[in-house]
C-alpha positions as CSV (number, residue, x, y, z in Angstrom):
1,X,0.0,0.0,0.0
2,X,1.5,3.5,-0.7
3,X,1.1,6.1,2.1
4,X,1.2,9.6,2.1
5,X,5.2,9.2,3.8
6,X,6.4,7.3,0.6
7,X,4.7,9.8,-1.8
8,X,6.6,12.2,0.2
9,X,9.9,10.6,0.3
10,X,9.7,10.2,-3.5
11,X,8.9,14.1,-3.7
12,X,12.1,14.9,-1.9
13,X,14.2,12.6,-3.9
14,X,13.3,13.8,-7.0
15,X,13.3,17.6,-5.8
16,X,16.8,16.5,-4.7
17,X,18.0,15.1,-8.2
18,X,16.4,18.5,-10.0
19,X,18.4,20.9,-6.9
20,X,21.7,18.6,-7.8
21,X,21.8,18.5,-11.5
22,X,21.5,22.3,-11.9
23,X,23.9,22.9,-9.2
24,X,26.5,21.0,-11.3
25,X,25.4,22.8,-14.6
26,X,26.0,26.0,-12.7
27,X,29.2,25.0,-12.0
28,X,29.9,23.8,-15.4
29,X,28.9,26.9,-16.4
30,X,31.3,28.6,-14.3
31,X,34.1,26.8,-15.0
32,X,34.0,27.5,-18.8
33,X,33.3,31.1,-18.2
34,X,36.3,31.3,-16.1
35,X,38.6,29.3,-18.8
36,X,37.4,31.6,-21.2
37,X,38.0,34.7,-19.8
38,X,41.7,35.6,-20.4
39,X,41.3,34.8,-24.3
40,X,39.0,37.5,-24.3
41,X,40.2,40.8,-25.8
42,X,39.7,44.6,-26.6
43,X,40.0,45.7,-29.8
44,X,40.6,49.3,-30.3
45,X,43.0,52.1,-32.4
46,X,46.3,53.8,-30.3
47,X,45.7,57.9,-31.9
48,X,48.5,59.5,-30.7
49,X,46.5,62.9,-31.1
50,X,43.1,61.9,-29.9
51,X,42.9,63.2,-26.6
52,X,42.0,59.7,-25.8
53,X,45.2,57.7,-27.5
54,X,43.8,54.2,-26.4
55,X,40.2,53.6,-28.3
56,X,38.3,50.7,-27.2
57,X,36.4,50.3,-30.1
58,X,34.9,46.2,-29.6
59,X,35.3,42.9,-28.4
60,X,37.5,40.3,-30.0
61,X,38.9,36.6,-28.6
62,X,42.3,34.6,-29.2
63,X,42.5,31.5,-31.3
64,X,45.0,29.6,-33.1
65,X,49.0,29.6,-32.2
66,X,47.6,32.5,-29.2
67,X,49.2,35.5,-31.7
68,X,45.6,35.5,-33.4
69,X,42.8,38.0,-32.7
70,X,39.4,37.6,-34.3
71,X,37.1,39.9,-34.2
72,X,34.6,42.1,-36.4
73,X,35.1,44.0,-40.0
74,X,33.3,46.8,-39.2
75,X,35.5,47.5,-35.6
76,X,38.7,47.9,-37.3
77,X,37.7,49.0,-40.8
78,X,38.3,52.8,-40.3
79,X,41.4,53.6,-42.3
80,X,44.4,54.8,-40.7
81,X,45.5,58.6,-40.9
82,X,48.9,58.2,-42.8
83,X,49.4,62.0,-41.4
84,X,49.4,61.2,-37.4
85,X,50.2,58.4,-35.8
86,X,47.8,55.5,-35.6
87,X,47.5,51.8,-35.3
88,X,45.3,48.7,-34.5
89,X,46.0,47.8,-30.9
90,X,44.2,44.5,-28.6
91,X,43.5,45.5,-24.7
92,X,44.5,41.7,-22.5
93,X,43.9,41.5,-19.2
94,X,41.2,43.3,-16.6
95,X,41.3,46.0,-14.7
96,X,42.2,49.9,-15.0
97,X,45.4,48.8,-16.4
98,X,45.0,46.4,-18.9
99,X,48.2,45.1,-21.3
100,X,48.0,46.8,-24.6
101,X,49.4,45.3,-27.7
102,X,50.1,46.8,-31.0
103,X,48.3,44.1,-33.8
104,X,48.3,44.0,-37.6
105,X,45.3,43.2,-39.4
106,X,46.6,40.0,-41.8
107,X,43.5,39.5,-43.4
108,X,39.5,40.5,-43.8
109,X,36.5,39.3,-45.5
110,X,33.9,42.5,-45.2
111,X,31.1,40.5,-46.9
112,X,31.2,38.1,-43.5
113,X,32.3,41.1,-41.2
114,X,35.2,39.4,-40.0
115,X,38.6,40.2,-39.7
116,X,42.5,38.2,-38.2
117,X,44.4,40.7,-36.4
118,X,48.2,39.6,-35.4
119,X,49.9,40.2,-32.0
120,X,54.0,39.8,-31.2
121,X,52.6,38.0,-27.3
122,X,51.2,34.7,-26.9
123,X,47.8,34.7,-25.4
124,X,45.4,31.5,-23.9
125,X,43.7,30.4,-27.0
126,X,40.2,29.6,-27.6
127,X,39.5,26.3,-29.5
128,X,37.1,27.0,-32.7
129,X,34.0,24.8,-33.3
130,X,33.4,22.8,-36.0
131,X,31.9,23.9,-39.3
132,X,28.8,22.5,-38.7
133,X,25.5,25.1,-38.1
134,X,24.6,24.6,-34.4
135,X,21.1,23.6,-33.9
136,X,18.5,25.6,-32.4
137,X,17.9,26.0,-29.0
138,X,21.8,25.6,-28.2
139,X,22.5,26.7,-24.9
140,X,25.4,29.6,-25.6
141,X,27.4,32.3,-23.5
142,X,29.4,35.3,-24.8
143,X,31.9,37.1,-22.7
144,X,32.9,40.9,-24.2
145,X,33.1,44.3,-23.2
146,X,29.1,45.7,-23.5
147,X,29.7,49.0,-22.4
148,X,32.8,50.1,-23.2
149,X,35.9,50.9,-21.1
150,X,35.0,53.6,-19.0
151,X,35.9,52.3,-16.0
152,X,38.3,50.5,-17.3
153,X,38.8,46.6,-18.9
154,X,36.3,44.4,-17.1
155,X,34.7,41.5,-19.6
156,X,30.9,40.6,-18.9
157,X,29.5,37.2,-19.8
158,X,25.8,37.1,-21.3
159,X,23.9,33.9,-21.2
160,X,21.3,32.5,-24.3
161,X,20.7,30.5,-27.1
162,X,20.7,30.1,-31.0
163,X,17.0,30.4,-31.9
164,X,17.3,30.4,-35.4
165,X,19.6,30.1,-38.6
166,X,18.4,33.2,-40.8
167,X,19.4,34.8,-44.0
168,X,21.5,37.6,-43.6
169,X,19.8,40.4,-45.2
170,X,20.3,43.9,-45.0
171,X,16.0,45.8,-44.2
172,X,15.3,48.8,-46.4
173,X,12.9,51.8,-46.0
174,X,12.3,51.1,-50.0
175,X,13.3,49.3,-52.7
176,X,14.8,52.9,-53.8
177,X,17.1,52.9,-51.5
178,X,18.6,49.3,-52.0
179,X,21.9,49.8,-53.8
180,X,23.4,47.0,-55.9
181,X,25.6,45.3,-53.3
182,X,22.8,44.7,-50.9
183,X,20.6,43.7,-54.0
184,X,22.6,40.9,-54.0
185,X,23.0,40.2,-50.8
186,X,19.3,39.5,-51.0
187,X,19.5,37.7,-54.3
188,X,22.4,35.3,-52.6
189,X,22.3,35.6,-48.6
190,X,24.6,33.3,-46.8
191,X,23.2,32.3,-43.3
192,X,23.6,33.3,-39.7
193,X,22.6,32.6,-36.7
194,X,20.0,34.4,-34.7
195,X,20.1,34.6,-30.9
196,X,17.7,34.7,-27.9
197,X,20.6,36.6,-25.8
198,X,20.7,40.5,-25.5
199,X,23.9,41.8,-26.6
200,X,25.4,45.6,-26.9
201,X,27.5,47.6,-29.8
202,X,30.7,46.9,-27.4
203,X,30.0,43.4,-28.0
204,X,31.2,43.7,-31.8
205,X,33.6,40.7,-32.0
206,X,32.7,39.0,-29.0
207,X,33.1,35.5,-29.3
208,X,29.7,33.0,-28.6
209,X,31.0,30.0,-27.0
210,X,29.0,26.3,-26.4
211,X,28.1,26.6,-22.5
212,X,29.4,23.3,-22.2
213,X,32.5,22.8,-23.6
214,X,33.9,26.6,-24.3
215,X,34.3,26.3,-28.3
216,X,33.3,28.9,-30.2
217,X,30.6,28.7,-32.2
218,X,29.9,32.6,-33.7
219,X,31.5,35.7,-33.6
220,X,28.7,39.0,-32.8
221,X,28.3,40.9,-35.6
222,X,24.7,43.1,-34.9
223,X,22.2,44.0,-32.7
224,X,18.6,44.9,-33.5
225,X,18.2,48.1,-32.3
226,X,14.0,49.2,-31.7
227,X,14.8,52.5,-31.6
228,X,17.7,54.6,-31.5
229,X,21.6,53.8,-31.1
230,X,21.2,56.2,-27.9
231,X,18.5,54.1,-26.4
232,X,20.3,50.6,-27.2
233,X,21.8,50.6,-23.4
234,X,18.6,51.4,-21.8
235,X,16.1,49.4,-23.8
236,X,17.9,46.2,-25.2
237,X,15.6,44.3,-27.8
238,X,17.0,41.2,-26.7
239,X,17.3,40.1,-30.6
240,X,21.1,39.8,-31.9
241,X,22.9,38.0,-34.5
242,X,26.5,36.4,-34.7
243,X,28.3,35.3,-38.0
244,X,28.4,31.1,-37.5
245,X,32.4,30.2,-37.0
246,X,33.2,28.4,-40.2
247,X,33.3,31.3,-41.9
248,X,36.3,31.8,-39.8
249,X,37.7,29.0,-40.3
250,X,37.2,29.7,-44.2
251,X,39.4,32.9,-44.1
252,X,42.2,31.4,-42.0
253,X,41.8,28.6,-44.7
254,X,42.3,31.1,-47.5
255,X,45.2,33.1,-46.1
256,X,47.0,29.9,-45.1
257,X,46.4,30.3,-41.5
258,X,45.9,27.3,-38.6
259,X,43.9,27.3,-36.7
260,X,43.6,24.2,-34.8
């Protein structure tokens, strides 16, 4: 006969088993944050007349031999002033003092917004994923630099998932103001992934990691922004897309770059 003190006993074990196995995810989760952490990077421009020299300008991770920095087109696509003195540099470390190195950008692929920059140290590397899209639903983290570095070099770590492998297409007011390029982007979209995970322009480059094992999976590329680029920090949409990593993979392929 089953009494009310079994029932109960069977409640508590499987309350038990439910409190334990997320307790150990937690931790997993912890874990791989905290392995992540120092192959995370700024990526900014030294402007020796600026009266800020050191520009933070977006997020970028380490890969490869540890000299490699991946990381957005669009963050380091602003040509240098031959007339002053300027050049790519990567923030390491956390803090108000954070290592600065000067980096080269060996190669680029602006339909993919992605770019390779080079540094003389040797950094913790991240280990790329596979080439294979990640399913939906794909439990994910990304570790970057949201806000800036105002108060200097302190990476945050956002939690989410891939809900969805979309086209990446460029919206339009009107057909009138489509210009050939993005015409065929439409016409010929390659795909990326959309994520469930609210993200910020400081985020550019930031790497989206399995919340498992650590591998990258994606590199940030945009955020959906509701309503204006001033409002992004106070009213996230939560909506934001990342470039799926074997497109990486396919430019370190092409410049003759390893990887793993």
């Amino acid at each position: 006969m089953i009494t009310k003190n079994y029932i109960y006993k069977i409640i508590c074990v499987v309350f038990s088993l439910v409190f334990l196995t997320m307790s150990v995810s937690a931790s997993q989760k912890t874990g791989v944050v905290k392995k992540v952490k120092p192959s995370v990077v700024g990526v900014g421009l030294y402007d020796a007349m600026s009266a800020v020299s050191h520009q933070l300008r977006g997020s970028g991770f380490v890969f490869g031999d540890g000299t490699l920095i991946a990381t957005n087109f669009h963050v380091v696509s602003e040509p240098l002033d031959p007339q002053i003195v300027q050049y790519h540099i990567v923030f390491s470390g956390t803090g108000r003092q954070p290592k600065i190195h000067k980096a080269e950008i060996i190669a680029k692929d602006p339909v993919h917004d992605l770019a390779i920059l080079k540094i003389r140290d040797t950094l913790p590397a991240l280990q790329l994923g596979p080439d294979e899209y990640v399913d939906d639903g794909q439990d994910i983290l990304m570790t970057g630099f949201p806000i800036g570095s105002i108060l200097g070099l302190y990476p945050a770590t956002h939690k989410g998932m891939i809900a969805a492998l979309t086209p990446d297409v460029i919206p339009s007011a009107n057909a009138r103001n489509l210009t050939m390029k993005m015409r065929n982007r439409l016409e010929n979209p390659f795909m990326i992934y959309q994520l469930d995970m609210t993200a910020y322009p400081g985020n550019s480059g930031s790497a989206i990691y399995d919340a498992e094992t650590g591998s990258v999976v994606g590199i940030i590329n945009k955020v959906f922004i509701k309503e204006t680029k001033e409002a992004v920090l106070e009213k996230p949409s939560g909506i934001s897309y990342a470039i799926p990593v074997k497109y990486l993979r396919l430019l370190s392929k092409k410049k003759g770059i390893a990887v793993d």
